[in-house]
N, C-alpha and C positions, 0 to 999 in steps of 0.2 A: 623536550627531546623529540616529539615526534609532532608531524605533522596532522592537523585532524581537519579534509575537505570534505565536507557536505552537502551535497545538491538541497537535500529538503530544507535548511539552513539555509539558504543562497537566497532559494526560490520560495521566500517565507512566504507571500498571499497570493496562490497558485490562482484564486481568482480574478487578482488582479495584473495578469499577465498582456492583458488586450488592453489595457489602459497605460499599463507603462511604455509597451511597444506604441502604443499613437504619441503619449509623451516626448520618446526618442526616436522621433521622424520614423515612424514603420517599422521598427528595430523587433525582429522577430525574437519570441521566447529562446531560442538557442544563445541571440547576442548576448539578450540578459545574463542567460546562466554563467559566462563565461564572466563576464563584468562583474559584473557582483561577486564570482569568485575574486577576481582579480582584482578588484577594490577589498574586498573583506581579507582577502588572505594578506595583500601590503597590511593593512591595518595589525593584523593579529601578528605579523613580524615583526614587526617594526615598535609595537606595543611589550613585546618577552623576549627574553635574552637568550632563552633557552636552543639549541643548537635544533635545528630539526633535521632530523636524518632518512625518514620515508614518508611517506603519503597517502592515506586510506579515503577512497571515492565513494558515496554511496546517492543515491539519486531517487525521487519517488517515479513509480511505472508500474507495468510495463507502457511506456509510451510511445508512441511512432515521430521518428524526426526523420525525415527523406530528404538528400543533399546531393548535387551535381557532385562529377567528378574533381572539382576544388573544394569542396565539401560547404560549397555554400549554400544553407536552405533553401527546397524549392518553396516550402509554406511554413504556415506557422506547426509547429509540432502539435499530436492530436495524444490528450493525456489517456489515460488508463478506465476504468473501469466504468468513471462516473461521466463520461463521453460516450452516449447509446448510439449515436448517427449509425452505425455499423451494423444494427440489427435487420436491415435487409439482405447485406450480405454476408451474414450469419446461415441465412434461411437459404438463399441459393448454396453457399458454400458446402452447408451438409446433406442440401438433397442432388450433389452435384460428385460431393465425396462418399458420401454413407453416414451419418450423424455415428454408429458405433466404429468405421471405423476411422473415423476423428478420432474418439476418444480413447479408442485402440491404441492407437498411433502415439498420438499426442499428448495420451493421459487424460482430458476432461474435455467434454462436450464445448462446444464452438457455446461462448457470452462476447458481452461487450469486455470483460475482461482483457481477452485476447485481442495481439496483438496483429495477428495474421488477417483479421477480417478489415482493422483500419487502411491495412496497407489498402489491398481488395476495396476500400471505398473510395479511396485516392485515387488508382485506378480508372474506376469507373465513372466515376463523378467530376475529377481532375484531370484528364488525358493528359491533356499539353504539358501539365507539371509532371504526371506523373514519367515523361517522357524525359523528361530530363533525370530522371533518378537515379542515381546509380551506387548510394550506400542511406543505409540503415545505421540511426542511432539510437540510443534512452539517453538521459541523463547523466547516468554516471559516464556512458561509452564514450558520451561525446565531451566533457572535460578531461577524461584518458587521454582522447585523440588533441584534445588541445595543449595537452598539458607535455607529453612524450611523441607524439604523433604516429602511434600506434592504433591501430585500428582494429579492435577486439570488442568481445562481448562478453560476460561471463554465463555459464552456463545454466542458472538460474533467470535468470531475465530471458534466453531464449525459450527455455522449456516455460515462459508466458506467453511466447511466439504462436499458439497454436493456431492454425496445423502445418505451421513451416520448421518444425521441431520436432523429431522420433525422440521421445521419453524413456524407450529402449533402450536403441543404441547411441542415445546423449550423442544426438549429429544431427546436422540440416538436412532434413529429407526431401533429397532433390527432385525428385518428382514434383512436387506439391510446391516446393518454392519458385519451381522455372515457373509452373502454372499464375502461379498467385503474384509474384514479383519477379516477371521477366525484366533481366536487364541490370538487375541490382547485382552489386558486388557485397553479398554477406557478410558480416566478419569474421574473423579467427574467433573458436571458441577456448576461452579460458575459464578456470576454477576463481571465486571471487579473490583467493588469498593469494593467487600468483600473480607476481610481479610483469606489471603489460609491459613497462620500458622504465625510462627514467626522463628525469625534466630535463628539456631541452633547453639548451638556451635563450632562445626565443621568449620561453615561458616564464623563464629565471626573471628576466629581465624583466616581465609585465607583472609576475605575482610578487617576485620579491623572494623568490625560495630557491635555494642553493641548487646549480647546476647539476646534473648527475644524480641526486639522487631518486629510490626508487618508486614506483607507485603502482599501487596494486589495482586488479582490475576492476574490485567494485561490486557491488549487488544493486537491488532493488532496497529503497530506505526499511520496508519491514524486516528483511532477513537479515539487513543489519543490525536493526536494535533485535530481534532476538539473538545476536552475537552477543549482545553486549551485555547481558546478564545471561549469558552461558543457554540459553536456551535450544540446545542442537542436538541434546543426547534422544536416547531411543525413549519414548514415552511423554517428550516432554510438551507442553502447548504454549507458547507465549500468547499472550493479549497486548494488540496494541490499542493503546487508546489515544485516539490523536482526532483528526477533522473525520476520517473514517475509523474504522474496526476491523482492523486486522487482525485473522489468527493462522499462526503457524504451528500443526503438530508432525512432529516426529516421527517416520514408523522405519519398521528394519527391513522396508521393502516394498514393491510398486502397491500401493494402492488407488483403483478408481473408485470415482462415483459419480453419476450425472450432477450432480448439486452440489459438487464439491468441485476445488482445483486440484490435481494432480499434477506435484512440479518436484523436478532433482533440487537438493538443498543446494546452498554455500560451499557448503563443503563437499571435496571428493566424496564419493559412496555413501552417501546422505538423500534421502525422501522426504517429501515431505506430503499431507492433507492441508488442505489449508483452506481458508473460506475468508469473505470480506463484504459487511455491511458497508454500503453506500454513502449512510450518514451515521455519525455518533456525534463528533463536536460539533460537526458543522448543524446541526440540531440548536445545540446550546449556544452558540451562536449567533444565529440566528435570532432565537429565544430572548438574550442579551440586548441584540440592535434593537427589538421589536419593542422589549419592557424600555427604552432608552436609558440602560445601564449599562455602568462600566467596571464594574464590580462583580466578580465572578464570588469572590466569597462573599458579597451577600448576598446573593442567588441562593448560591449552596446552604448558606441559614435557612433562605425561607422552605429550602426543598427542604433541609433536614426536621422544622418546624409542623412543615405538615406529613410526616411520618409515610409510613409502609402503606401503598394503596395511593396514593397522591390525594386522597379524598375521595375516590372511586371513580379515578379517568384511569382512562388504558389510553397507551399512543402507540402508532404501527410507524416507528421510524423510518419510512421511506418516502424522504421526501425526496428523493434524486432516483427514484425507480430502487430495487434492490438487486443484489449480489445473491452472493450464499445466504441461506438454502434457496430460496423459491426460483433463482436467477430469472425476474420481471424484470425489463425495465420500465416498463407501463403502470408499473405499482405507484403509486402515492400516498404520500403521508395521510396519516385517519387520528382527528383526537376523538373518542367515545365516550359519554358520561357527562359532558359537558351542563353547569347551572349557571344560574347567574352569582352561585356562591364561590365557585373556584375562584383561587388567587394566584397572583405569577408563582410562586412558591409551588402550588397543583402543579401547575404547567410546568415546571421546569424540573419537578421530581416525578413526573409524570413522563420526562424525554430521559430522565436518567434509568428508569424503567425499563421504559420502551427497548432502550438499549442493552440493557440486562435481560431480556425477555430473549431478545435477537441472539444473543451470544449463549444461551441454553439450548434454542433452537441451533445453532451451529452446533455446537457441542455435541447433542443429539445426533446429528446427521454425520459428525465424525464416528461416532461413538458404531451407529448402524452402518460404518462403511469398513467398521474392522479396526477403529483408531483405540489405540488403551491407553488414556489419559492419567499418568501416572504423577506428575506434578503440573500446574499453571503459575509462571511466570507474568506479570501484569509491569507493561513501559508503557511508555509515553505521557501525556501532559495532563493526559484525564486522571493519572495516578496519584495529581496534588490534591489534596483538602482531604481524601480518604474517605467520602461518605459516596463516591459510586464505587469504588473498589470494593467498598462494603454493599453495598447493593447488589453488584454483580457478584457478590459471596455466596449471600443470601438467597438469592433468586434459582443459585446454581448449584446452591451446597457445598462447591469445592473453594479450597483455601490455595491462594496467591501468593505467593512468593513479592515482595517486594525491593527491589537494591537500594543502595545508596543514590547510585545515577539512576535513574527511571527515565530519563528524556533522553535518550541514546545512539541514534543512527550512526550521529557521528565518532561517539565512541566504541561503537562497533568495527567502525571504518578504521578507529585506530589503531585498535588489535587486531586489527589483520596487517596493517600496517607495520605493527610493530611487532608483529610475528617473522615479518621480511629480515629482521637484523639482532633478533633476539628470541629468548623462550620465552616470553610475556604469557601471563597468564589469566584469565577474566576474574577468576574467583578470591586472586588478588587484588587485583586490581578494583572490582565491584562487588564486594561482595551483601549478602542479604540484609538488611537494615529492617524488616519487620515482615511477620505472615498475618496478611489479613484472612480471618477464619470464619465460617459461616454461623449464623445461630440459628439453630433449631428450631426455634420457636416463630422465625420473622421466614425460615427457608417452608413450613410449612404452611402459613399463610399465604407465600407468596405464590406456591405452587396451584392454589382457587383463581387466583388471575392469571397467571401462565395460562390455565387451561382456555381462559375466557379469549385470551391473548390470539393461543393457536386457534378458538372458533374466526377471530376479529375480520382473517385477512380473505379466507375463504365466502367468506357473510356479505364482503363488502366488495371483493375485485373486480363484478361487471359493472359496478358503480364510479369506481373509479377510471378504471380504462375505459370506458367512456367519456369521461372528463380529461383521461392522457388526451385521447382522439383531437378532445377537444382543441387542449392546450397547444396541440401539435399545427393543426389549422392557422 
């Protein structure tokens, strides 16, 4: 019945965006997304009989894609949080604006997060490109714009825009965006659930999806999977577990914090807090290439084998700088504790940890900015095998909600989707498949390392930004 188009789906190995674009003669990450839609969606038509009647977008970001007035890229698109190049003009930007009243303004302090400082490095670093620019995309905006040829944004992905977005009055604060992206034609702001246009026929004819019908305008892929196992009411926090750690909470009204995001939800008259580690999968990952295995469940044996403590290693998962709380990018991964008796098994329940440790620390800082964490919801892919869901129980004493779909963006995408032409409802649609619960017994152990956890990062950060320095050189 319905359509279900997914950016994070599309653009499955974000790392390997520079590789496939030299594969396909220079072919920048925007062609990609569009291809791949466009291949994957023929496929999935062409594959089910089923009628599709709308179309739900969701995309990872906030990302920067700058396109001339035919909307052809001037460069490659510059992704989201775990892209620091921006942190000099972070530093100009706020001693030039006011650091508070950015976050005044904007809702949260100028990181690499935001998407206001990329443009501002394009700028500066780019002239000649930058001179040709004249619209702003992400992800989802710009398979919108391919797909209908409407040129929108939804208003979650702008209010990542900081500080070319009043968090106020949910509008482009033009002051600040003549300054920062003179010349650009911004786009219309819309709600993720409203319909930007319908497929055109142009589009019809390359994806294979019936002319005319509708497509909505899309989020950023987290606030879509917290769509999709309902996670939007007042109190509530979803956990994404995916290649980073996304959290989204709920509150019933502006809050900031310097070490927090402060961003309007999905939905009309919706807030949200929200915080995101750097790395979580892409840790295990890694972990994976390095033991030369292919095998995530027997990883997860040897992690679950060697028990609570990893054997007495701590790991400070930052191995791409961090996000929320500390907002480094200078930060680097630390394993501590290290024998010659650890086994991959240590190390790799030692990164399930680490990561557990990280999302207390978030927690905490929500918690101290006014956030009332009244259920947690746990998506995405980290949710399979159940023994970091339970770690992350453990570690944090709160019990998780788990669906049936746990890997969601794009079924997020499709309740909004399917919101366009019906009452669809999520808690029908997904509903809870099991609550992973904390024990007492492993949350109070854990809490002797947490503490050791929060000494780790402070003990050790002129050592390693030093070693950033280095790396940077």
């Amino acid at each position: 019945m319905l359509g279900i188009l997914d950016t994070q789906f599309v653009v499955k190995r974000v790392s390997q965006l520079a590789r496939w674009a030299r594969d396909r003669g220079g072919r920048g990450p925007a062609d990609i997304w569009w291809d791949e839609l466009a291949s994957l969606t023929r496929e999935l038509t062409s594959a089910h009989e089923a009628d599709v009647v709308a179309v739900g977008v969701s995309g990872m970001g906030p990302c920067v894609l700058l396109t001339d007035e035919n909307d052809t890229p001037v460069r490659p698109a510059i992704l989201y949080g775990v892209d620091t190049r921006s942190v000099p003009q972070i530093e100009r930007l706020e001693s030039e604006l006011g650091a508070n009243e950015v976050a005044r303004r904007g809702g949260s302090r100028l990181t690499t997060q935001a998407a206001g400082p990329k443009v501002a490095w394009i700028a500066e670093q780019e002239p000649e490109l930058f001179r040709r620019a004249r619209r702003l995309y992400m992800p989802n905006s710009w398979l919108v714009r391919r797909l209908t040829g409407a040129y929108v944004l939804d208003h979650h992905s702008a209010s990542q825009s900081t500080p070319l977005y009043d968090i106020v009055a949910r509008d482009w604060y033009t002051p600040w965006t003549d300054r920062i992206a003179p010349g650009i034609e911004l786009p219309e702001l819309r709600w993720s659930g409203e319909a930007a246009g319908t497929v055109t026929a142009e589009a019809a004819h390359l994806t294979g999806l019936p002319t005319g019908i509708p497509v909505t305008t899309g989020t950023i892929d987290a606030w879509a999977e917290a769509l999709s196992v309902g996670a939007h009411g007042i109190g509530d926090l979803m956990l994404m577990y995916g290649t980073t750690m996304f959290l989204v909470h709920t509150v019933p009204g502006l809050l900031r914090d310097p070490s927090l995001w402060s961003t309007v939800g999905a939905l009309p008259d919706t807030r949200n807090l929200a915080g995101g580690m750097a790395t979580s999968g892409a840790v295990t990952s890694w972990l994976r290439d390095l033991f030369g295995s292919d095998d995530y469940r027997q990883l997860l044996h040897l992690a679950e084998e060697s028990g609570p403590g990893a054997g007495g290693l701590l790991m400070l998962p930052y191995f791409a700088g961090e996000r929320t709380p500390i907002t480094d990018p200078r930060a680097r991964g630390v394993i501590a504790g290290l024998t010659l008796s650890h086994t991959r098994g240590d190390l790799y329940r030692a990164a399930l940890e680490g990561t557990a440790y990280g999302v207390r620390h978030n927690i905490e800082a929500i918690e101290a900015a006014g956030g009332d964490i009244r259920r947690v919801v746990a998506v995405g892919g980290g949710t399979q095998g159940r023994l970091w869901t339970q770690i992350v129980s453990d570690v944090t004493g709160r019990a998780q909600e788990v669906h049936t779909t746990s890997i969601g963006a794009s079924y997020g995408g499709a309740l909004l989707a399917a919101q366009l032409v019906s009452d669809a409802r999520i808690d029908i649609w997904n509903p809870v498949q099991e609550v992973v619960t904390p024990r007492p017994e492993m949350t109070s152990r854990y809490d002797e390392l947490y503490a050791l956890y929060r000494e780790l990062y402070p003990a050790s950060s002129h050592v390693v930004h030093a070693l950033s320095d280095i790396q940077s050189r």
